[in-house]
C-alpha positions in Angstrom: -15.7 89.6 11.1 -15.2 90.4 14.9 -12.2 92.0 14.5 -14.0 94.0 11.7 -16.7 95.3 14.1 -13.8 96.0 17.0 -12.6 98.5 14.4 -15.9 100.0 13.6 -16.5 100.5 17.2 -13.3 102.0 17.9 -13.7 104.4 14.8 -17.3 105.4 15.5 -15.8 106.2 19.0 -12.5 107.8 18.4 -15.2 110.1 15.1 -17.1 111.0 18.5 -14.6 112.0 20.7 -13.5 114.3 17.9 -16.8 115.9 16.7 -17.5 116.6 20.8 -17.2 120.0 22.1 -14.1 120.3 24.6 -14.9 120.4 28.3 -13.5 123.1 30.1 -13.0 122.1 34.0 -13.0 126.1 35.1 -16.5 126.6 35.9 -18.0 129.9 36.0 -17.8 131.2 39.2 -14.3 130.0 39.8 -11.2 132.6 40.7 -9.4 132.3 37.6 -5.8 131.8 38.3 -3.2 134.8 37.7 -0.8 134.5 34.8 1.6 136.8 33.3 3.0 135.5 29.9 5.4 136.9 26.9 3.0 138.6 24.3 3.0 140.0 21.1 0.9 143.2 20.0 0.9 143.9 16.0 5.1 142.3 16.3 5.9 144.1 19.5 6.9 141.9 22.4 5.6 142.6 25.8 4.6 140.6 29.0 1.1 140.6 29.4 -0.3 140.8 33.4 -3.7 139.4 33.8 -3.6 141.3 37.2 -2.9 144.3 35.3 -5.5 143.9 32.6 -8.4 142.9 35.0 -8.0 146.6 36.6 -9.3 148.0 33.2 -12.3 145.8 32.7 -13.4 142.5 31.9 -10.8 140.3 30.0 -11.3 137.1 27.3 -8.5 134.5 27.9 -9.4 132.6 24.4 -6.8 129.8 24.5 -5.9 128.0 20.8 -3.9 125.7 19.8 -1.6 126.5 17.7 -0.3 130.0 15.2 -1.1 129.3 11.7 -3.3 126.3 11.2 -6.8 126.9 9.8 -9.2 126.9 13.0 -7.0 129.1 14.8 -6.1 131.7 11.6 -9.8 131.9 11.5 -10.5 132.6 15.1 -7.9 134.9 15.3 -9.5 137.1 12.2 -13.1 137.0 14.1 -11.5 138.2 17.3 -10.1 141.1 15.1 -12.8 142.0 13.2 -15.2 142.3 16.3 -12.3 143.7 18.6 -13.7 147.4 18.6 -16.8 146.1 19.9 -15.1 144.2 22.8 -13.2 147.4 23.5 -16.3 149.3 23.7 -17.0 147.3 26.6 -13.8 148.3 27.8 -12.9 144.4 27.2 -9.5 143.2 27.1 -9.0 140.0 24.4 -5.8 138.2 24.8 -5.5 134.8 22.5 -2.9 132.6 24.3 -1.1 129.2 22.7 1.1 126.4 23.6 1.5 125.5 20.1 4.0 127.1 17.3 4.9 129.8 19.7 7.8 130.7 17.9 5.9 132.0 15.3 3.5 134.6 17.5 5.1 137.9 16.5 4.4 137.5 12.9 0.6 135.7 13.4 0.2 139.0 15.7 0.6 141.2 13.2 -0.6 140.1 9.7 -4.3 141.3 8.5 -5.3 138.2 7.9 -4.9 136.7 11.7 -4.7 139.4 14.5 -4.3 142.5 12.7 -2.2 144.0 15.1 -5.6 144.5 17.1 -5.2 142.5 20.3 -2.5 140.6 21.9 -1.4 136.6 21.7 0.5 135.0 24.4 3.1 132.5 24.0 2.2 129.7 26.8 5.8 127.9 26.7 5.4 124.7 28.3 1.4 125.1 28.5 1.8 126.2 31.9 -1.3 128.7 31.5 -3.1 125.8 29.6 -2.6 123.4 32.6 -4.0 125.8 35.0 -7.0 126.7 33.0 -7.5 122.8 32.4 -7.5 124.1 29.0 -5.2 121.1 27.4 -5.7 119.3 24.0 -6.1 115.8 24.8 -5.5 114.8 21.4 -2.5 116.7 21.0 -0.1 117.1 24.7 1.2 120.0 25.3 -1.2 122.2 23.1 -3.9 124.6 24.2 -7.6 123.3 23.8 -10.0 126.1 21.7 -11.4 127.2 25.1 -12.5 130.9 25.8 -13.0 132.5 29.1 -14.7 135.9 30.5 -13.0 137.2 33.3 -14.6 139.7 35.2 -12.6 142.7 36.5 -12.8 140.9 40.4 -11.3 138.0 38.9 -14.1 135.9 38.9 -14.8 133.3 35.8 -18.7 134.5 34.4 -18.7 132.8 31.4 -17.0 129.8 29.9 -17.1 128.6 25.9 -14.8 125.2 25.0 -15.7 123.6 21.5 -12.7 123.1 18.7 -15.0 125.1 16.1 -13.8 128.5 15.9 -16.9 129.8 14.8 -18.6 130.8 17.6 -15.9 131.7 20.2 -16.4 135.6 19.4 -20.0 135.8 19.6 -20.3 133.6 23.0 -17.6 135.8 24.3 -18.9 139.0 23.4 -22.6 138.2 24.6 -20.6 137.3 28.2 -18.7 140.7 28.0 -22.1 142.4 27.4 -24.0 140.6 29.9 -21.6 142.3 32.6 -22.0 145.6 31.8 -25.9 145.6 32.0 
């Protein structure tokens, strides 16, 4: 019976843990740290600059953690079906993963992830992930579902971590708005 309860403890725990939203250690107001990374834009490689990015606006670093699993295929889709609204705030969206990089040129381009409308970073190593604290503790060496609004000076003005996809977008794009008022 003892050990019985042991295990229900540890289950209701673990069932926690998991249902929790991800805690992103970058707090708003925080420089966020420079990265350049190999992208993809509908198939095309590039690298992507954040330096160079921040000069045309405000930019979302959404990190997820991984190309074609479920969460992630759907986050990708809402980022690309609100991207001409981000734009119109002269917002940059770059998606960037540790996980299943290999597979990035393809999971740029098809209509029912990215759409060819914004860029994904491959984050080899998560490197980027690391410095973002933006790790998935369950999972080593994969991003976390974290997103981040970057202000054109560089400085972190609003930051969204939970592993449900579903509200990334709008949390992002109220951030983006916010600035240009």
């Amino acid at each position: 019976m003892n050990a019985l309860l042991k295990f229900a403890a540890l289950a209701l725990v673990g069932s926690a843990t998991l249902a929790a939203p991800a805690l992103a250690a970058l707090k708003e107001g925080a420089r966020a740290p420079d990265f350049s990374a190999p992208a993809y834009l509908a198939g095309q490689p590039f690298t992507f600059k954040l330096a160079d990015a921040l000069k045309k606006g405000p930019v979302v670093v959404y990190f997820f953690p991984a190309a074609h699993t479920p969460g992630c295929n759907l986050e990708a889709h809402l980022f690309s079906e609100a991207i001409d609204q981000f734009k119109a705030q002269h917002a940059t969206v770059i998606g960037v993963t540790a996980g299943n990089t290999a597979e990035l040129a393809a999971f740029s381009q098809e209509t029912e992830h990215c759409g060819g409308k914004f860029a994904v970073a491959a984050d080899n190593g998560a490197k980027i992930a690391r410095e973002y604290d933006a790790l998935l503790p369950l999972r080593p060496g994969w991003s976390d579902r974290t997103s981040y609004v970057i202000a054109p000076s560089g400085q972190i003005v609003h930051v969204y971590s939970n592993l449900s996809p579903k509200k990334h977008v709008q949390e992002t794009l109220d951030a983006v708005k916010a600035l240009g008022k």
